[in-house]
N, C-alpha and C positions, 0 to 999 in steps of 0.2 A: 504493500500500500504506500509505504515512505519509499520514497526513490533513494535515498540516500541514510545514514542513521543520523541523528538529534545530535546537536551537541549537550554537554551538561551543562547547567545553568552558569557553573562560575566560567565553563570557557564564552559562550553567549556575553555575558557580561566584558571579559576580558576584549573580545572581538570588535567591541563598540567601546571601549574605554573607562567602563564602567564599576573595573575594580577598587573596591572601599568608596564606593560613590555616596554620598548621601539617602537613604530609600526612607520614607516615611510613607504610613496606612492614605490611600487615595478615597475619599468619600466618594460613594457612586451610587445612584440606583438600580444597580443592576440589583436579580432576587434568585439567580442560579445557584450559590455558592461559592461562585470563582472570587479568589482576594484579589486586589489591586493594590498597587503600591507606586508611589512615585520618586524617581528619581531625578539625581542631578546631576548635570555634565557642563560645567561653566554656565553661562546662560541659558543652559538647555536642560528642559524639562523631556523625560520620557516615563511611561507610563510600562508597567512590569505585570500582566495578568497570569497569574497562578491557577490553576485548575487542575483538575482529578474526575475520574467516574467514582472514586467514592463522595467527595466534596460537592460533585455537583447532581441537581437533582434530576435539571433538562437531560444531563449527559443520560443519565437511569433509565429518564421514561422514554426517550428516544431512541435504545438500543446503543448509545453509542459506546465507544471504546471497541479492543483497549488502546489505540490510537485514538487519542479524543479526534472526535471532524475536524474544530477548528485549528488544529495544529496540523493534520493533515492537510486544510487547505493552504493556511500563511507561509506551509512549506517547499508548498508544489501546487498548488489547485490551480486549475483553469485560468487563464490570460484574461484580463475584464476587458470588456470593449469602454472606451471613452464615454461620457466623462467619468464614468464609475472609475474607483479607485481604494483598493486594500493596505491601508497602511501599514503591512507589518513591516519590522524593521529585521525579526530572526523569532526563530522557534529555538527551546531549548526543552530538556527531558532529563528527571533525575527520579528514575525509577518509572511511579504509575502516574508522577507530577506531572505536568508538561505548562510550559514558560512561553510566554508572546511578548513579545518587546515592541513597543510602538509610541510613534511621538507622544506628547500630553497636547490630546486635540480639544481642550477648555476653550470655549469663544470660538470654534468651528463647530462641533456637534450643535444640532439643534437644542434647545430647553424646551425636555417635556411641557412643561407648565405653561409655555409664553405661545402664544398662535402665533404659525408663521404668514410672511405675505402669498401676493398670490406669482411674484415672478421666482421666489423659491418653491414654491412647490412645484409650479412650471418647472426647475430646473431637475427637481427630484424625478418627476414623471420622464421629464427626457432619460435619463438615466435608465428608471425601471425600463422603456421601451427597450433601449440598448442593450439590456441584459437579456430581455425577454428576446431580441430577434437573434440571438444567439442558439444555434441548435445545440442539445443538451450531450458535452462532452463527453467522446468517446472514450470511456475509461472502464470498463466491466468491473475492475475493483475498488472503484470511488465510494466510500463509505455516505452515502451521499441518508440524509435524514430522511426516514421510510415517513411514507403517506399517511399512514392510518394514524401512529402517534404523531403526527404533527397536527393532523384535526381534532383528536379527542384529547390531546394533551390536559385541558383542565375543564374538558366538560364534567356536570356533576356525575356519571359515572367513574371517571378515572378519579374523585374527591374523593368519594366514598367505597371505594375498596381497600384494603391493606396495598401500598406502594407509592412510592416517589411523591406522586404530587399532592396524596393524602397527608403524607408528613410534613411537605413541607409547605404546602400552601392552602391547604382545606380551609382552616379556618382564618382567612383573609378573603374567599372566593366562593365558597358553599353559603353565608349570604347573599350575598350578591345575587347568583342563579335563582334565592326563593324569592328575593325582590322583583327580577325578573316573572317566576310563576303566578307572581301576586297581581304584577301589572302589563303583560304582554299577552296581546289577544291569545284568547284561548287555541287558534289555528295554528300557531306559531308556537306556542307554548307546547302542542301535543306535538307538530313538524320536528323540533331542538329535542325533547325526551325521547321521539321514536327515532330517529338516525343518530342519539348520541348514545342508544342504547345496542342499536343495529346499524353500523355504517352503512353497509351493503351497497345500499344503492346508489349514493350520494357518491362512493369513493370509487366504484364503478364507473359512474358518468362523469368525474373527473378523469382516471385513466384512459376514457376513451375522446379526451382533449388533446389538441397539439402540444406535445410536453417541453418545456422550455427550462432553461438553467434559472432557478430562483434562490436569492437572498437567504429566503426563508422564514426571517424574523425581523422586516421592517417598518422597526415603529422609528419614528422622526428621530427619538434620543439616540437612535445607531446611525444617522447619518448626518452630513457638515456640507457648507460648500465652502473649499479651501480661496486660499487668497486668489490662486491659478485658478481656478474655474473648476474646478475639478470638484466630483462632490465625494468625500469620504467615506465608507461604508465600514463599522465594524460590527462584531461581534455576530460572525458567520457560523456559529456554533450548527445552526439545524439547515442549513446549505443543502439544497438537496436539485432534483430534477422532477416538474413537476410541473401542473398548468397554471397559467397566469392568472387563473382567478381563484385560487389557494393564495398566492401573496397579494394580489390586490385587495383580497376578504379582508385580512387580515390587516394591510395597511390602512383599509377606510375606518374601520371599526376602530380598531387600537389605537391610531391618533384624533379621534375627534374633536378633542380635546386642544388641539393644536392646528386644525386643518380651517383655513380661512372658509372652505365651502360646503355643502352639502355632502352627501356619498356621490347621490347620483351627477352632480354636476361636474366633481372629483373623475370619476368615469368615463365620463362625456369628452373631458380634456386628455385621456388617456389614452381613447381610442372612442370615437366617438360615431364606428360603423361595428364594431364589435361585437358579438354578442357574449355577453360576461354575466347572466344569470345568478351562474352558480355561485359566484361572489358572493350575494347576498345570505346563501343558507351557509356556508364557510364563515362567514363572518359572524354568523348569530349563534353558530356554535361554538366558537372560537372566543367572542367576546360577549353575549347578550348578559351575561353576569353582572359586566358593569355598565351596561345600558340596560339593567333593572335597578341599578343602585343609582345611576345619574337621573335617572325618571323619577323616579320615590324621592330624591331628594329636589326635583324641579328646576335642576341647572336648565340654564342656556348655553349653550357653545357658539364659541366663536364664530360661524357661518351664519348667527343666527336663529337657529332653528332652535327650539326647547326638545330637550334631552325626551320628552313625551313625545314628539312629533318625529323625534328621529329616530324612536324603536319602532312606531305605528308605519314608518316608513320600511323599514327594515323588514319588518314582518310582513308588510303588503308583500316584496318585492322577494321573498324568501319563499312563502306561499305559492305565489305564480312559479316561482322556478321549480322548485317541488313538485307539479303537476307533470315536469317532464322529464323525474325521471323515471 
């Protein structure tokens, strides 16, 4: 799977200058388990992500290791097409650990929290397009993130069984989804139970989509646009091959919070003859947990729209694609 073997963390270190460097704990929100740390090299800030399949949870519930993905890709993975761009600077390994070395992209990554405009996310969407017209890397032993757990990763079945994401995230997210049961049309509420209990059909008629090289896991806090134009991407952990409306699902849903516009107008700008249906039930599997907690609570988002108006949307648009498959 590694084209070559890892180096260990002190030679990684040594190879960029790094030895007895200053490293202090990097606040972040990320919720896998991976620690970060930052260090220093004269005026220069870089960032040190430590990670394991026993430390992290993602790694568990998406089969991954014993090669974590993400260091299998920052080592070798796939060429990105323009503007997208993988910052690592080197992979290292000491033992079942493995080390990602990369700038400190502080003031380039997006702020979850802050909406962004509308000629950055124009710039994001060019991106996804560029990855997505990318055909999906001939590689047969690319450990590439399996389909099924990346759509039921924290639906409330995978909460509520013994594993990975019961322990680590049940009780931050098993709210949520009842908030959801409490306030998402009844059509949509039984649609999200019956395919988050039975994928079948849903992961079927994605399979039988034109499958394309995806991210995986892009919410706004994993991408920047650097000073060059170029827009940043990390945290490739669930990297996988798959259809473009599994990562668009999950981009409209998981940043709404930050997306100047609606989903569907979001869509529209993305490819605007397309048909992306199944976006909508991905999405509501994927995230309706916290668009039953942003409804209950009567946010408004940034596009606009009240957090009630944009799960009644979701659900319309989740319903209709449901009929076919």
């Amino acid at each position: 799977m590694l084209r070559t073997a890892l180096p260990s963390f002190d030679e990684l270190l040594a190879a960029h200058a790094l030895t007895g460097a200053d490293e202090e704990p990097f606040p972040n929100d990320g919720w896998s388990g991976a620690r970060l740390t930052r260090l220093t090299r004269g005026d220069e800030r870089l960032i040190l992500k430590r990670d394991s399949v026993a430390a992290d949870w993602i790694a568990r519930a998406t089969r991954d290791g014993p090669i974590l993905r993400e260091a299998w890709f920052a080592s070798g993975g796939p060429e990105l097409p323009a503007p997208a761009r993988a910052p690592y600077l080197g992979v290292a390994s000491d033992g079942e650990e493995f080390g990602l070395l990369m700038p400190d992209l502080s003031g380039v990554l997006f702020d979850w929290s802050a909406p962004i405009d509308a000629a950055s996310l124009d710039r994001v969407l060019d991106t996804l397009r560029a990855l997505h017209r990318e055909p999906p890397p001939d590689d047969p032993g690319a450990p590439w993130c399996p389909l099924r757990e990346r759509v039921l990763l924290i639906s409330r079945p995978a909460l509520e069984r013994p594993g990975p994401a019961r322990d680590a995230v049940a009780d931050r997210i098993l709210p949520g989804w009842d908030a959801f049961d409490r306030v998402a049309p009844h059509d949509a509420r039984d649609l999200v139970a019956s395919l988050s209990r039975e994928p079948a059909p849903l992961l079927d008629a994605l399979r039988r989509r034109p499958q394309r090289f995806l991210h995986g896991d892009l919410k706004l806090a994993n991408a920047g646009i650097a000073a060059d134009g170029r827009v940043e991407l990390v945290d490739w952990q669930m990297v996988m091959v798959g259809p473009v409306e599994l990562e668009l699902g999950w981009f409209l849903a998981a940043n709404v919070a930050t997306l100047p516009l609606a989903a569907d107008e979001v869509l529209a700008r993305y490819d605007p003859a397309a048909d992306l249906a199944l976006a909508w039930i991905v999405g509501l599997i994927l995230r309706g947990w916290r668009k039953g907690y942003d409804a209950e609570a009567g946010l408004v988002h940034p596009s606009g729209m009240s957090a009630a108006d944009d799960l009644a949307l979701w659900s319309r648009r989740a319903v209709a694609a449901a009929r076919g498959l």
